[in-house]
N, C-alpha and C positions, 0 to 999 in steps of 0.2 A: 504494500500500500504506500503510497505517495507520503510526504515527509512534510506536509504544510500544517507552523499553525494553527490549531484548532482558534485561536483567538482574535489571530493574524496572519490569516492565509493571504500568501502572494509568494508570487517566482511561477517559473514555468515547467511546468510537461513537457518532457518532449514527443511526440508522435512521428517514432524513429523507424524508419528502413531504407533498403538498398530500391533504386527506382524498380517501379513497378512489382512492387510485393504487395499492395493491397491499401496504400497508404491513405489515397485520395477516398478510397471507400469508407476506414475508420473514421474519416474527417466526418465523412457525410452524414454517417453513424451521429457523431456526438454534437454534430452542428445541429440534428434536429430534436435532440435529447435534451440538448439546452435551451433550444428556441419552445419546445412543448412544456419545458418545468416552469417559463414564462408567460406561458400560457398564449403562445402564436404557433398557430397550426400553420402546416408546410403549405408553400406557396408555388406558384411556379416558377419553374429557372432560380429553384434553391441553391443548386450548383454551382452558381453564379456567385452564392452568397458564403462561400465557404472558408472566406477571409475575414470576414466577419466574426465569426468564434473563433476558429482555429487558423490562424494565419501561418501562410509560410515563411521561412525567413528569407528564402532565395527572393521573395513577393518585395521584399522590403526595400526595393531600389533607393526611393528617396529617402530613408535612413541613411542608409550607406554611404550615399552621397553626401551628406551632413559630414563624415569622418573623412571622404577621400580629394585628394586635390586637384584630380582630374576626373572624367566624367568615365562613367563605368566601364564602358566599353575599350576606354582605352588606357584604364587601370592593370599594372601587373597582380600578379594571383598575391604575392608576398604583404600588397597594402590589403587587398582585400581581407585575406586570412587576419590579418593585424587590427582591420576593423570591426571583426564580428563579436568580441566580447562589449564593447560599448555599443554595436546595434545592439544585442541582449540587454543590455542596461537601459537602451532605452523605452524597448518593447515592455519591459519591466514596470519602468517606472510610468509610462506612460497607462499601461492596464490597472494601476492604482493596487486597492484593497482586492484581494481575488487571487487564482489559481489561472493562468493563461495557457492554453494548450497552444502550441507549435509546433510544425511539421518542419520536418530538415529528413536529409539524405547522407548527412554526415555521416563520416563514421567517428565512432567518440576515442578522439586522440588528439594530437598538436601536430601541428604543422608550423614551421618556422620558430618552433619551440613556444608555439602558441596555442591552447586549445584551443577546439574547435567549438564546444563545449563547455560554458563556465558552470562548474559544478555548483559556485556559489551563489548562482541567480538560479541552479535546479532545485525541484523538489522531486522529481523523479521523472520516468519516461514508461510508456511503455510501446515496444521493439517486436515490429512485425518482420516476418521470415517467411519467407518462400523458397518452392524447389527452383534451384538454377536453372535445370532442364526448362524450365516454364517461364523463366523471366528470360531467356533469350528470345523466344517467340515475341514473346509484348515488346521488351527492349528495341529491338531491330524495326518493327514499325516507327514508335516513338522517337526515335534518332535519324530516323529515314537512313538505314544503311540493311548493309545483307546481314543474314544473322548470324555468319563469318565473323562481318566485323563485332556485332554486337557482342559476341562471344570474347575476341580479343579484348574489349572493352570491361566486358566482367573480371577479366583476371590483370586488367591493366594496373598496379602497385601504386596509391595515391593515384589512381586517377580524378580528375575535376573537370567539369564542361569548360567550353569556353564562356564568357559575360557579353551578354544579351542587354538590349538597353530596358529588357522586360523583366530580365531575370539574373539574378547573383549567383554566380557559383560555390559550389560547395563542394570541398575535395571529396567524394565517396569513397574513394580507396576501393580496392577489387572485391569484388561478393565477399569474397571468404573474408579478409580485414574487414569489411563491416561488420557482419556476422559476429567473426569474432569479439570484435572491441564491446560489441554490446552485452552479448550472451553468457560470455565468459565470466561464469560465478556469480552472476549477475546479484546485486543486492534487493531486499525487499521492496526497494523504489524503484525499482526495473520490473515492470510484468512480459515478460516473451512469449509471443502468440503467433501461432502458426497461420497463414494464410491457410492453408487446404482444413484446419478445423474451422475456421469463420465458414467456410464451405458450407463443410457437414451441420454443425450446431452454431448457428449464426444466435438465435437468442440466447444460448447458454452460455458464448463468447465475449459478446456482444452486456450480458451483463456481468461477466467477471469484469470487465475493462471499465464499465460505470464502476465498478465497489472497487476499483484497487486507487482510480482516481478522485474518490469519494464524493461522487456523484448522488445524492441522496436520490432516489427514484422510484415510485413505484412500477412493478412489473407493468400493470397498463403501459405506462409510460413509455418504459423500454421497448414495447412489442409494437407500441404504434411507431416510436422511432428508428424501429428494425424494419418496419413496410415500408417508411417510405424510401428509407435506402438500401431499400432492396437491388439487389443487381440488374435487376431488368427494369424498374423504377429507374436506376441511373442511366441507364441506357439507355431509357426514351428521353429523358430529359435532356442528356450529353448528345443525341442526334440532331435536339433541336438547336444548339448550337453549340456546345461544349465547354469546360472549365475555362477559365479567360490563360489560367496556368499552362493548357496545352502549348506546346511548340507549332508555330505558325507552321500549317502544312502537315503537323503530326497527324497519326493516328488516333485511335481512341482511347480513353483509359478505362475504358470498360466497355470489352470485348467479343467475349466468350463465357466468360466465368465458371471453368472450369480445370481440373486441374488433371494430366497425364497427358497433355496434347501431344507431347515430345512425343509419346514412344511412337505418333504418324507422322510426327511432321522433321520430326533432327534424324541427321543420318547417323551409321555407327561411326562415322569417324566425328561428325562433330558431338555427339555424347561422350565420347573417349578425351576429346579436348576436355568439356567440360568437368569431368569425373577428375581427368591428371590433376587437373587444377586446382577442385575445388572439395576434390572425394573425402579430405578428413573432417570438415566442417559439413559435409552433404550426410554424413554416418551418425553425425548426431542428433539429427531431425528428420534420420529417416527415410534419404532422398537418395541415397544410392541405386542405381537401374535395379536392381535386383528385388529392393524391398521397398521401391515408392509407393504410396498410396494414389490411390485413387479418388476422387471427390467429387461432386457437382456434377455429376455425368447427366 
């Protein structure tokens, strides 16, 4: 459970994974979970409205711009890294009295001897995970490349996009360094959630993730904010224009919604990539070809 407070709750959640593990959908989850305990029923083109509760940090341009001395674009990654704990500070201070959930793609370590991550503006995170076989599918759309490249991209060491005048880069570091930096022993203000269980048992996931970020809610509550974000609920929503967050030209962030696509669509030699890569971190969630689950079918 989350680390805020009871008296004086404030600092932020993180709502942590590697791109395309389920991220934009726990948003959608708690964006309407928060909007219905204030008693505003879902609207349309909520998806639209997903910065509103749970912002992303990469969203935060003109923050960032406040700390950098050139304009984002043509900022080196070194200032960028350098400014992300005072944007935190000021997401912070700006959210006042309260608990701010935030979505990032980091992985939680330093960079230029910098975290990426100020532990002292966290109260905890909780770290969604997906099979790699299946984030190369989604990824490869999402980036507009082959899933060749997508794949070189997952095991790429500190990797980080380039800076967008829409969006802030955040170094991801390769599947398995994320993964790792999150999961690893993780403490009680870390919950780690399987993407393919949101699958299976979406309400019963769905409200571990209200009670670890102490969400007071009734089950009503949860279950209406479980239909509206439902997968195929986002899906109609996201066709009619999509997250303002997508990559101009991208694909969707919500797809298919389901999980083994690999074993038709990856060949054996790009599953053997992905395995070399990433098979010691793939074994403890289960995701090795031999023994992945199945979900959503």
């Amino acid at each position: 459970m989350i680390a805020a407070d009871a008296n004086d709750p404030r600092g932020i959640v993180w709502i942590a994974s590697y791109p395309k593990s389920g991220n934009t959908w726990l948003r959608l989850f708690l964006h309407h979970l928060l909007r219905i305990k204030r008693g505003r029923p879902p609207g349309p083109r909520e998806i639209d409205r997903l910065g509103d509760t749970v912002p992303s940090i990469a969203d935060q341009v003109a923050l960032f711009q406040q700390y950098l001395a050139k304009p984002l674009v043509d900022t080196d990654m070194r200032d960028i890294v350098m400014a992300r704990v005072r944007v935190q500070e000021a997401m912070v201070r700006e959210a006042g009295r309260g608990v701010l959930p935030v979505k990032t793609h980091s992985f939680l370590g330093r960079v230029f001897d910098t975290p990426q991550i100020s532990l002292g503006l966290s109260v905890g995170a909780v770290c969604l995970v997906r099979n790699p076989l299946d984030i190369a599918l989604s990824l490869a759309p999402y980036l507009q490349v082959s899933i060749d490249e997508a794949i070189r991209t997952m095991g790429a060491t500190l990797k980080a996009p380039a800076p967008t005048p829409l969006l802030v880069p955040e170094v991801w570091g390769s599947w398995s360094e994320n993964v790792l930096s999150w999961t690893t022993d993780p403490p009680p203000v870390i919950k780690v959630v399987r993407y393919e269980d949101l699958l299976v048992d979406p309400m019963g996931q769905f409200t571990a993730v209200a009670e670890h970020m102490r969400i007071a809610a009734a089950p009503a509550e949860i279950e209406a904010a479980v239909a509206a974000s439902s997968f195929a609920e986002a899906a109609r929503e996201e066709r009619s224009g999509g997250p303002a967050e997508s990559p101009e030209g991208a694909n969707r962030f919500f797809r298919v919604g389901r999980a083994g696509q690999w074993r038709d669509q990856l060949s054996p030699a790009q599953i053997d990539r992905i395995v070399t890569h990433h098979g010691e971190q793939m074994a403890r969630f289960g995701y090795l070809p031999s023994e992945s689950p199945e979900a959503g079918a």
